[in-house]
Structures are given as C-alpha cells and as structure tokens.
TIMI-2910 file (N, C-alpha, C, CB; in pm, 1 decimal, decimal comma, always signed):
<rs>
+----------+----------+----------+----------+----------+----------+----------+----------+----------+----------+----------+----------+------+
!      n_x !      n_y !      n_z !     ca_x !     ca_y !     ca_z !      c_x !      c_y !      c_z !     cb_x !     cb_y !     cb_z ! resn !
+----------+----------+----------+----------+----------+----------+----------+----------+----------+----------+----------+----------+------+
! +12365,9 ! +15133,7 !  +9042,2 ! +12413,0 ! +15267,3 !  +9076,1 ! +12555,2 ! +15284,9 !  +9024,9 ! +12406,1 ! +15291,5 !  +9228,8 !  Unk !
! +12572,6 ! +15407,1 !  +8937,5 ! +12680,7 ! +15427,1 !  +8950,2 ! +12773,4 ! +15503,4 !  +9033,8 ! +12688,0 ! +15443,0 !  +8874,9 !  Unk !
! +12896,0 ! +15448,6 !  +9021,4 ! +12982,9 ! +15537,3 !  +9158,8 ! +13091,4 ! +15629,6 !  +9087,5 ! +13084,3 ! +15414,8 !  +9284,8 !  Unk !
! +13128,8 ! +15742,3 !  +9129,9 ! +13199,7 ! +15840,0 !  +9062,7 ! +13331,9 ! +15788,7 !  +8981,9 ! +13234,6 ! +15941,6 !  +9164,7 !  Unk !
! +13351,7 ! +15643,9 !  +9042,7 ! +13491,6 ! +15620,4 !  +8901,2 ! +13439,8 ! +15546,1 !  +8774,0 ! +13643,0 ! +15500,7 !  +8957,3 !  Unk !
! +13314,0 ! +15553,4 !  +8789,8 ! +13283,1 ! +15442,6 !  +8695,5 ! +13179,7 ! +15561,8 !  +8560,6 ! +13169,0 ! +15282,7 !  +8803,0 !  Unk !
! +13214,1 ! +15510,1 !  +8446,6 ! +13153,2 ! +15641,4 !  +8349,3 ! +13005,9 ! +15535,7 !  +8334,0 ! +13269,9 ! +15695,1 !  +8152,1 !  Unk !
! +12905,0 ! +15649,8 !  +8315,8 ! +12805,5 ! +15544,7 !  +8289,1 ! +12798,3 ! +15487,5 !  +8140,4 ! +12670,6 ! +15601,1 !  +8325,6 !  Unk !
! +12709,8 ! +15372,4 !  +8116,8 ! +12711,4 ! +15338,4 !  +7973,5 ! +12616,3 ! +15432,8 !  +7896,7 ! +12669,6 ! +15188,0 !  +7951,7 !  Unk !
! +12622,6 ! +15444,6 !  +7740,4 ! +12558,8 ! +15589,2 !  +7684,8 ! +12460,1 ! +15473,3 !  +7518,9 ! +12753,3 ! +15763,8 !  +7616,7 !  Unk !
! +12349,1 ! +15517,0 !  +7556,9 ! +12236,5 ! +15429,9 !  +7441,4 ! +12283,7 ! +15464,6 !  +7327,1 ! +12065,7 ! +15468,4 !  +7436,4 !  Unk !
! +12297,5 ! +15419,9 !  +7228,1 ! +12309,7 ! +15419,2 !  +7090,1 ! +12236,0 ! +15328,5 !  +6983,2 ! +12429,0 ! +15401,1 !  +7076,2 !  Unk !
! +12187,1 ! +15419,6 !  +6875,0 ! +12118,5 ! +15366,2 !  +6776,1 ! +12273,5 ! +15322,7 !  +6663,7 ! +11985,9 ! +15493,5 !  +6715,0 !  Unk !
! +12265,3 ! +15196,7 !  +6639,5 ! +12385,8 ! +15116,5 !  +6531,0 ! +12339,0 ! +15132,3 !  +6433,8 ! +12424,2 ! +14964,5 !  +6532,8 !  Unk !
! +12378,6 ! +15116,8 !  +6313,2 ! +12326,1 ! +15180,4 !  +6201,6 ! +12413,5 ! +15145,5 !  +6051,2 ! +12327,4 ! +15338,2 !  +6241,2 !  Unk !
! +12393,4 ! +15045,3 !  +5956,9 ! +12507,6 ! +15039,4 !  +5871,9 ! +12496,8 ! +15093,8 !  +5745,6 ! +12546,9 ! +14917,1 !  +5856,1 !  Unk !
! +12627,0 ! +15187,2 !  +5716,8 ! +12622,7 ! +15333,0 !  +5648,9 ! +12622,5 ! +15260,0 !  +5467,5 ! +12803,1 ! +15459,8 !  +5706,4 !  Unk !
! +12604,2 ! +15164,8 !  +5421,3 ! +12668,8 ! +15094,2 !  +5324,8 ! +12750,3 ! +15175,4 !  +5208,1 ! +12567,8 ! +15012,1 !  +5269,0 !  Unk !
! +12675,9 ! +15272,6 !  +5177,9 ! +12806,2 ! +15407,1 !  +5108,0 ! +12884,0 ! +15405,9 !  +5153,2 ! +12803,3 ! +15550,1 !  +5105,8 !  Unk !
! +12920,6 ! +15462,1 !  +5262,3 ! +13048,4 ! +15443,9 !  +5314,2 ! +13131,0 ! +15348,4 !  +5403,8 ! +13056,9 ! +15527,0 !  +5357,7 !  Unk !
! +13075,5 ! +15228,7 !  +5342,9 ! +13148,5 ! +15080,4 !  +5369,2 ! +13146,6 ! +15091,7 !  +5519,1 ! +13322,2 ! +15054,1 !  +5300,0 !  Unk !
! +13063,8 ! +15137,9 !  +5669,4 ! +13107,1 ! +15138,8 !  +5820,8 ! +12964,2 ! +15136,2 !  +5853,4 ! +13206,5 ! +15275,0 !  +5889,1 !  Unk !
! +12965,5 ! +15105,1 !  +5940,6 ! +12842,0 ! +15099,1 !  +6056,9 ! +12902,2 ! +15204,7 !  +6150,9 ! +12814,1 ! +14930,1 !  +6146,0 !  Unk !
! +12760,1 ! +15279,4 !  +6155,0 ! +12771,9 ! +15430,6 !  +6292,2 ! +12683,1 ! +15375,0 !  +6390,8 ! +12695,4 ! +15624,3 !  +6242,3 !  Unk !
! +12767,5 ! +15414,6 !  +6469,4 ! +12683,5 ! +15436,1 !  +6627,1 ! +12611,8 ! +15619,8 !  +6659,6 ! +12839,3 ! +15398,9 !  +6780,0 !  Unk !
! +12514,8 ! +15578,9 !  +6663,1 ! +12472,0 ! +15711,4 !  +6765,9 ! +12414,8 ! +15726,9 !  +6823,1 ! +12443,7 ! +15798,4 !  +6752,9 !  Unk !
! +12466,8 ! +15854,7 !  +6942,6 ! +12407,7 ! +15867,4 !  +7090,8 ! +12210,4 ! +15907,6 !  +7052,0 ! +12518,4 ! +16036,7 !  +7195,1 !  Unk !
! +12161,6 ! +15802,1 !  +7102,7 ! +12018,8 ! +15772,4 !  +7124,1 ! +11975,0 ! +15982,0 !  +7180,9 ! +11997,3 ! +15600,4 !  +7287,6 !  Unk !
! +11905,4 ! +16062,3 !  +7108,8 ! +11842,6 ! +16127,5 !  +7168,0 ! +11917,6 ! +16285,4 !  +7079,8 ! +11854,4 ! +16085,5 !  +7335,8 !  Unk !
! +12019,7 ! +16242,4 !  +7063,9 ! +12112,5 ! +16427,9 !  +7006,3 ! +12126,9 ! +16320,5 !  +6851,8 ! +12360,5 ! +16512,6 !  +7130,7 !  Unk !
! +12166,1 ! +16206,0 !  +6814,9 ! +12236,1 ! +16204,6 !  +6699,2 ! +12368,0 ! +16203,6 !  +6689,6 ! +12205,2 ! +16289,3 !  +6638,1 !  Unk !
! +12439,0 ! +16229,4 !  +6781,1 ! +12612,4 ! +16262,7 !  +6757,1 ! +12650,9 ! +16102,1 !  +6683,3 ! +12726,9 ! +16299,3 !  +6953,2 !  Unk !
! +12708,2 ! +16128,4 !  +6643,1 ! +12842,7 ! +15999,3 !  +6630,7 ! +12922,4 ! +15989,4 !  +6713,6 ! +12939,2 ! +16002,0 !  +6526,7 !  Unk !
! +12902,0 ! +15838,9 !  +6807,1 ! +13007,9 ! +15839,5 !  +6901,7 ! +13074,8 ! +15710,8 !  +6862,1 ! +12961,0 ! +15848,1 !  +7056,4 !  Unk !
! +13099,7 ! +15653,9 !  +6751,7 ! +13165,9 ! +15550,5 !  +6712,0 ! +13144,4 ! +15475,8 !  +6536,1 ! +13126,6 ! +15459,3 !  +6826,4 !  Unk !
! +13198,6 ! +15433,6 !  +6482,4 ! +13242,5 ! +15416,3 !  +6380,5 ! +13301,1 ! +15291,6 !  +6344,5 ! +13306,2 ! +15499,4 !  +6368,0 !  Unk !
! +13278,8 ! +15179,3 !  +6253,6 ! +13299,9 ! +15028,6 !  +6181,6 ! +13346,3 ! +15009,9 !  +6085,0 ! +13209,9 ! +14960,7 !  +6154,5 !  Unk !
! +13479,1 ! +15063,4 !  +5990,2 ! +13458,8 ! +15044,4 !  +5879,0 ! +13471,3 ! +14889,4 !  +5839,6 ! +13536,5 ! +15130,2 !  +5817,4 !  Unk !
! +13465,7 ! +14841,3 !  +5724,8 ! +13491,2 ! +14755,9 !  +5673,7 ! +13441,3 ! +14721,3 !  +5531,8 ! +13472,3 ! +14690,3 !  +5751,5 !  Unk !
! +13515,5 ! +14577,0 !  +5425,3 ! +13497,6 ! +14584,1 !  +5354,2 ! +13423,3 ! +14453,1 !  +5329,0 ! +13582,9 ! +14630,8 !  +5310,7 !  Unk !
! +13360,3 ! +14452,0 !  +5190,6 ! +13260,8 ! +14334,1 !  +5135,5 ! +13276,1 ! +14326,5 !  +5044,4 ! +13135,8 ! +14329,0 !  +5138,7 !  Unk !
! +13276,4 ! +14182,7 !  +5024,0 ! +13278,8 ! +14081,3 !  +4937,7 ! +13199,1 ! +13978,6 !  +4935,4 ! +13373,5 ! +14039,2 !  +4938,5 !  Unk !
! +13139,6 ! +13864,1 !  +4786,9 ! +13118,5 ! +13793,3 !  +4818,8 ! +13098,7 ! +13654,3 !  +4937,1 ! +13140,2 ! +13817,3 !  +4764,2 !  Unk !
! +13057,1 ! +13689,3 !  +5024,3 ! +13012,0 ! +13570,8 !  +5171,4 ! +13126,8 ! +13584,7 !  +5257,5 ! +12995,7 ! +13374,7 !  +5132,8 !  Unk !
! +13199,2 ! +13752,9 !  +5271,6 ! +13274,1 ! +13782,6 !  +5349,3 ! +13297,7 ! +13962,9 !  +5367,7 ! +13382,4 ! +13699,2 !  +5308,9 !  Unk !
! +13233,3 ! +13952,6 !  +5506,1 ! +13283,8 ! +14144,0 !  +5527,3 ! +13394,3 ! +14116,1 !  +5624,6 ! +13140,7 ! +14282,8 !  +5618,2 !  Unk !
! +13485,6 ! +14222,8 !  +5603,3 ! +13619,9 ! +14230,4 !  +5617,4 ! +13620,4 ! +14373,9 !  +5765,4 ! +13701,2 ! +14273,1 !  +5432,9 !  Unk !
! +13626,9 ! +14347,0 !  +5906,0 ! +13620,8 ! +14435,9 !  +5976,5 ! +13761,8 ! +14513,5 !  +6013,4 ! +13553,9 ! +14385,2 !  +6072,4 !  Unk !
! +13779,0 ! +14606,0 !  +5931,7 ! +13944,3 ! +14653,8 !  +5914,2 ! +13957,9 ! +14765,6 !  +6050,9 ! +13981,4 ! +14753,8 !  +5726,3 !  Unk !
! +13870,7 ! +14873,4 !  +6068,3 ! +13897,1 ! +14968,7 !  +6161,1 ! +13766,4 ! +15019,9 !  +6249,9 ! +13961,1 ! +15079,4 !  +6085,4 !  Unk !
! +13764,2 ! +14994,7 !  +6398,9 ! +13717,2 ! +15075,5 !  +6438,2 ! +13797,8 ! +15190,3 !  +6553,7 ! +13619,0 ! +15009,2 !  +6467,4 !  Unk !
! +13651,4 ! +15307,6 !  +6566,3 ! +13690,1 ! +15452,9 !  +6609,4 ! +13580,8 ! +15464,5 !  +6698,6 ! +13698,6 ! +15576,6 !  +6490,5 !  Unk !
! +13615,1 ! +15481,2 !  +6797,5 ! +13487,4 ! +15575,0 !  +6923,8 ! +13555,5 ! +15698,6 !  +6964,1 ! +13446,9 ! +15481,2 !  +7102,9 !  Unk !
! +13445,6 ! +15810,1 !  +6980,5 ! +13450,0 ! +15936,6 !  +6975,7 ! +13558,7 ! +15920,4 !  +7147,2 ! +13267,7 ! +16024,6 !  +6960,9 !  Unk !
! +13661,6 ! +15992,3 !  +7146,0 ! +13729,5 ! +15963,3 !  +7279,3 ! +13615,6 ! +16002,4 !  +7415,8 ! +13883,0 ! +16068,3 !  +7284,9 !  Unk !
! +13509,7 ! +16135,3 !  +7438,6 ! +13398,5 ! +16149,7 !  +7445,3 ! +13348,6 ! +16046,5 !  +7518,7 ! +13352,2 ! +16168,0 !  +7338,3 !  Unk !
! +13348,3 ! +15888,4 !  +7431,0 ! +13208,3 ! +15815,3 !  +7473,5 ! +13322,3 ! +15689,7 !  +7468,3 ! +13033,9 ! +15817,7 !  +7349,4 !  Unk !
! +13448,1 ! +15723,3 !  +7508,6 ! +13538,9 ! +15580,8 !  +7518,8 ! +13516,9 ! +15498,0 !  +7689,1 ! +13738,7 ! +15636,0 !  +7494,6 !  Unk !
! +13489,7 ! +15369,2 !  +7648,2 ! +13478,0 ! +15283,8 !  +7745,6 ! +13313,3 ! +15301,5 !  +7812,1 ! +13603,4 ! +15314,6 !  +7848,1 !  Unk !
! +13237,4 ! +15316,1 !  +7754,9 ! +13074,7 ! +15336,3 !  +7766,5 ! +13003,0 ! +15228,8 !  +7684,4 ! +13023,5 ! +15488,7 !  +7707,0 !  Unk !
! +13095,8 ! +15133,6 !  +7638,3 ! +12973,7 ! +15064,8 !  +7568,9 ! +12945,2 ! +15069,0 !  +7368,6 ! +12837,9 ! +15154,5 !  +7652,2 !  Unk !
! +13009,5 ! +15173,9 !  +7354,5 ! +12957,0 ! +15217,6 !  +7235,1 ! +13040,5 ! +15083,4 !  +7100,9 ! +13009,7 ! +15414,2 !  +7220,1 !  Unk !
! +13180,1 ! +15097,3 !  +7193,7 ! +13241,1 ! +14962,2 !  +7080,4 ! +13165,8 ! +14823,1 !  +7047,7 ! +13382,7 ! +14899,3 !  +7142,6 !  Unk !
! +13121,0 ! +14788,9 !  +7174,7 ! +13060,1 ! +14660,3 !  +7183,8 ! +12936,1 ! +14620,1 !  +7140,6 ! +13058,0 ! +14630,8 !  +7291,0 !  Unk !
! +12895,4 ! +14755,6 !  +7114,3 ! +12743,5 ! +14791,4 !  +7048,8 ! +12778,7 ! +14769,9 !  +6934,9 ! +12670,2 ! +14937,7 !  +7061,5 !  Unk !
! +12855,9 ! +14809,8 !  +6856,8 ! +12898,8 ! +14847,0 !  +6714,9 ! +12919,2 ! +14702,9 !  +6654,0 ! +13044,5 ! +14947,6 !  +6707,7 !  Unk !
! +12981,3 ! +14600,7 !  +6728,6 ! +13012,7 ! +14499,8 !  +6719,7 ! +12902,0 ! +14428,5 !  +6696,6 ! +13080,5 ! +14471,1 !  +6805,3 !  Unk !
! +12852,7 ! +14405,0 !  +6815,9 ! +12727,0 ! +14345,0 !  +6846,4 ! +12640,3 ! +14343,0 !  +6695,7 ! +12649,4 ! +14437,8 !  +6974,1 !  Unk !
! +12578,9 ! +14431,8 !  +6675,7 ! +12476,4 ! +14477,6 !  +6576,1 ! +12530,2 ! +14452,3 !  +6487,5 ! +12427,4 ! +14601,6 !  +6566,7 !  Unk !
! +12669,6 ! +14510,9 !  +6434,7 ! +12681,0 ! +14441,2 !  +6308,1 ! +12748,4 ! +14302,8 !  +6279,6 ! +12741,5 ! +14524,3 !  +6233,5 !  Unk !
! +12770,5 ! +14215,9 !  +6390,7 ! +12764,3 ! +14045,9 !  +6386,7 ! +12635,4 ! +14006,0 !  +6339,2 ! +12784,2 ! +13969,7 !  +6536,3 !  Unk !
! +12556,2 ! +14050,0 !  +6428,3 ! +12424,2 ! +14009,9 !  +6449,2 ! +12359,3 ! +14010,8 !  +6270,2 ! +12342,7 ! +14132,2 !  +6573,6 !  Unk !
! +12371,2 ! +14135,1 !  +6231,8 ! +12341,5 ! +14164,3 !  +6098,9 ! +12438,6 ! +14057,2 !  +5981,4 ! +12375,1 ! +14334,3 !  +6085,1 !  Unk !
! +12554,2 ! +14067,7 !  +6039,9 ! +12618,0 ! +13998,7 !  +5954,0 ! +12574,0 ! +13821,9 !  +5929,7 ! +12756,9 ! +14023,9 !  +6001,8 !  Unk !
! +12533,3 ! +13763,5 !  +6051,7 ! +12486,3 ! +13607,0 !  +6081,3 ! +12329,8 ! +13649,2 !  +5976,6 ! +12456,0 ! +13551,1 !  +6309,0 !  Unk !
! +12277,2 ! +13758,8 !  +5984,1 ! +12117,3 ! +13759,0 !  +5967,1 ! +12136,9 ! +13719,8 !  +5790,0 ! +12019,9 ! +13947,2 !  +6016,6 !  Unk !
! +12265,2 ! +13788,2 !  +5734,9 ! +12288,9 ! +13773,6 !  +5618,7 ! +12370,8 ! +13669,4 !  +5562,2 ! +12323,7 ! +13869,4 !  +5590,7 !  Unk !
! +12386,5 ! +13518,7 !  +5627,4 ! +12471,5 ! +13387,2 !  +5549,0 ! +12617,6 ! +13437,2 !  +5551,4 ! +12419,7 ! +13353,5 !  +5366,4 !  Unk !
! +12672,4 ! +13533,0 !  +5622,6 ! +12845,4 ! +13529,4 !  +5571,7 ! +12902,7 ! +13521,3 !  +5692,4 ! +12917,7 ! +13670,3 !  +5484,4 !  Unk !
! +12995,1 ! +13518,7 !  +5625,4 ! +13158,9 ! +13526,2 !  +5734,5 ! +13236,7 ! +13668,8 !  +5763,2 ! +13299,3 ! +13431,3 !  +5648,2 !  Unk !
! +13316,4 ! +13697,5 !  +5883,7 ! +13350,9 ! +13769,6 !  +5903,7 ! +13564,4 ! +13778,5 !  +5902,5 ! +13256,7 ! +13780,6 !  +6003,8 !  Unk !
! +13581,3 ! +13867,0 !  +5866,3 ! +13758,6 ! +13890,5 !  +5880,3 ! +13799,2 ! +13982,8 !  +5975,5 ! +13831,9 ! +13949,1 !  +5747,0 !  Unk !
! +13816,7 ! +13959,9 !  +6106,9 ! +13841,9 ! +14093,3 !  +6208,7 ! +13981,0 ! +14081,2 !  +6184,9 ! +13792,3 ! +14089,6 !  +6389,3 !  Unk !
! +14053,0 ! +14211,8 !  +6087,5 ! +14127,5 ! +14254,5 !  +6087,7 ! +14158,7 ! +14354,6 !  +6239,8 ! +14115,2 ! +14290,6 !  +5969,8 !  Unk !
! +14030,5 ! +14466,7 !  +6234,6 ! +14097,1 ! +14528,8 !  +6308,1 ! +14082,6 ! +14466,6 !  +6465,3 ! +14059,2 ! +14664,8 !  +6283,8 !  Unk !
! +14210,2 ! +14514,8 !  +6575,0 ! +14179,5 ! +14436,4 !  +6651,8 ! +14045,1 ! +14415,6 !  +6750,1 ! +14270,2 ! +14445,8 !  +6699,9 !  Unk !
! +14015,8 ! +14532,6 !  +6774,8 ! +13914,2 ! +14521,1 !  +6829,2 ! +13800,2 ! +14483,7 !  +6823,2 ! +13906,0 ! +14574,5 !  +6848,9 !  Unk !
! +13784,1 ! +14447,7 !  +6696,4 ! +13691,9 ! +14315,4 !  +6673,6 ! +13749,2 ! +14193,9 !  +6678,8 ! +13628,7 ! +14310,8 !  +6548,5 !  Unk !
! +13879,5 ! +14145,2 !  +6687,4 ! +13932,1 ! +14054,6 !  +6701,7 ! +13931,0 ! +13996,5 !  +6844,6 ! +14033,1 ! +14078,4 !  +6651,0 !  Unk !
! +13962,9 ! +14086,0 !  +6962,4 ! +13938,1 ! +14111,4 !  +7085,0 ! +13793,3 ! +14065,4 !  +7111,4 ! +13965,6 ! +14250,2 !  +7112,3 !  Unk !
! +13718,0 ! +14139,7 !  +7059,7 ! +13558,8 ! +14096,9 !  +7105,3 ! +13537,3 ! +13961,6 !  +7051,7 ! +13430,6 ! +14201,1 !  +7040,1 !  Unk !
! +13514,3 ! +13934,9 !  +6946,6 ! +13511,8 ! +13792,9 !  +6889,8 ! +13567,5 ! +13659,9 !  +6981,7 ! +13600,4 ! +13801,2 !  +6759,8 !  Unk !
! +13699,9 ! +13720,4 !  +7020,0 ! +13761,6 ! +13597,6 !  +7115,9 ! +13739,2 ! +13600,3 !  +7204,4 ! +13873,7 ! +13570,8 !  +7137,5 !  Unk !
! +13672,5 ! +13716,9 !  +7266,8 ! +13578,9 ! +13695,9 !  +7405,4 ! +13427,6 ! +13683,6 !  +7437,8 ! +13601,6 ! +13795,3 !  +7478,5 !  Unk !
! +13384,9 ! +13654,0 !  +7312,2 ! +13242,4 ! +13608,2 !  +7265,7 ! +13208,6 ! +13463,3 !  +7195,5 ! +13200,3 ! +13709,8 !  +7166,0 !  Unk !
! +13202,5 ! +13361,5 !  +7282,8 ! +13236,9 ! +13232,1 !  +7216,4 ! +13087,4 ! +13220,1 !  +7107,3 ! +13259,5 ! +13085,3 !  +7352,8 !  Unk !
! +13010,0 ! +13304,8 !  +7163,8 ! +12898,1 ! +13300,3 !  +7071,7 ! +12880,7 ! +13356,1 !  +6936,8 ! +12810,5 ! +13346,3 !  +7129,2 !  Unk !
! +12988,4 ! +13440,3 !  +6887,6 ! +13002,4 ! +13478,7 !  +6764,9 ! +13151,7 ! +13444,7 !  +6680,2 ! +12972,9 ! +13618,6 !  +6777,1 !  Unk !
! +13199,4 ! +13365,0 !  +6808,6 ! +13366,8 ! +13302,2 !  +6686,3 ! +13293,2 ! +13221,0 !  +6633,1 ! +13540,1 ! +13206,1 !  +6751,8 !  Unk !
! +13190,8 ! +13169,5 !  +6524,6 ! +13119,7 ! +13081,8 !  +6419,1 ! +13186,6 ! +13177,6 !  +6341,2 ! +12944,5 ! +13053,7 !  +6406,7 !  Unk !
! +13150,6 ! +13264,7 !  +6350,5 ! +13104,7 ! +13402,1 !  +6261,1 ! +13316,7 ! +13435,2 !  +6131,7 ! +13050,2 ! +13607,3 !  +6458,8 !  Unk !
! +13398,6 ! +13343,8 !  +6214,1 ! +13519,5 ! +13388,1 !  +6195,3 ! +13558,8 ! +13338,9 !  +6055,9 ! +13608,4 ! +13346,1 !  +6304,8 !  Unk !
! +13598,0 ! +13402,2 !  +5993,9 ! +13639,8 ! +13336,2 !  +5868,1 ! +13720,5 ! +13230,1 !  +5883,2 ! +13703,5 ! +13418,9 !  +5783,4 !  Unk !
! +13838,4 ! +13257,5 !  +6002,2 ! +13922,4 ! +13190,6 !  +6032,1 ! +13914,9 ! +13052,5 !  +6102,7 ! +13977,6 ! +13263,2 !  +6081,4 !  Unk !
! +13795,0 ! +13057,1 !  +6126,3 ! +13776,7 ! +12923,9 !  +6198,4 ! +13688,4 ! +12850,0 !  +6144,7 ! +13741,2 ! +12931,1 !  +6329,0 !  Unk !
! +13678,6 ! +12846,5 !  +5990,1 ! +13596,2 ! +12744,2 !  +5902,8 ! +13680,8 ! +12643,8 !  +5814,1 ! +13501,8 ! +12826,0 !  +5802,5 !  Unk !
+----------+----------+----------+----------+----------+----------+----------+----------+----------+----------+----------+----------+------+
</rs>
C-alpha cells in the first residue's frame, strides 16, 4: 500500500534508441518519455555519460530501470561499461552485482 508521502513506482518499457546513442524509458500504456541514457560506444566499451528523468516521474523508479536494462543488455553483449555520468556511477556502487560490468575495475 501506498501512503500519501510516498509517490508510487510508474511501469516502463526500456528501450535502446541506437541512432541516437541513449536508451528511453517509457511510461508502459501512453508512450511518454519519462527518462533518458545517453551514452557512447566503442569497441568492448559503452561509455554512460548522461542521464535525464522527466521531473514528472522523478524518484518512481524510472532511473533504475534505465540502468538495469541497459547493464543487463550491455553483459548480454561481452563489454564493459564507463559510468561517467553519476548516476550510473551511484547505481553501480550500490549494485555489487553489476560492478563486473566496470571498466574500472578490470
């Protein structure tokens, strides 16, 4: 149950845009964009420089989703990761299950 201080969490389909170098999040059911991944690639390394959640859908879940899915994708594909920006840096160090994933720690 949720209780009135607490926002509920909001479903999202993850999604990686490869034209435009980011993985989108969107709200499961309308389509909106409620969050955003950019980053860059290279040979056996994507580079996670910036993410953005719609202010809208901030603190619901949508960052950790974004993350999530595209680790997950990223392990599915043999490489390493560079969390520039912090908030993948943040998640990573509080996910002992995906600091493998760190460039920095090979």
């Amino acid at each position: 149950m949720v209780s009135q201080n607490d926002t509920p969490a909001v479903t999202v389909q993850v999604e990686d845009d490869p034209a435009a170098n980011r993985w989108v999040a969107r709200v499961t059911g309308s389509g909106e964009i409620a969050g955003i991944a950019q980053y860059v690639r290279t040979d056996g390394l994507v580079t996670f420089v910036h993410t953005e959640v719609d202010p809208a859908y901030e603190g619901r879940g949508v960052g950790s989703s974004l993350v999530r899915a595209s680790l997950d994708a990223v392990r599915e594909q043999g490489v390493s990761v560079l969390p520039i920006c912090p908030f993948y840096q943040r998640w990573m160090d509080t996910h002992s299950d995906y600091q493998d994933l760190d460039y920095r720690r090979h």
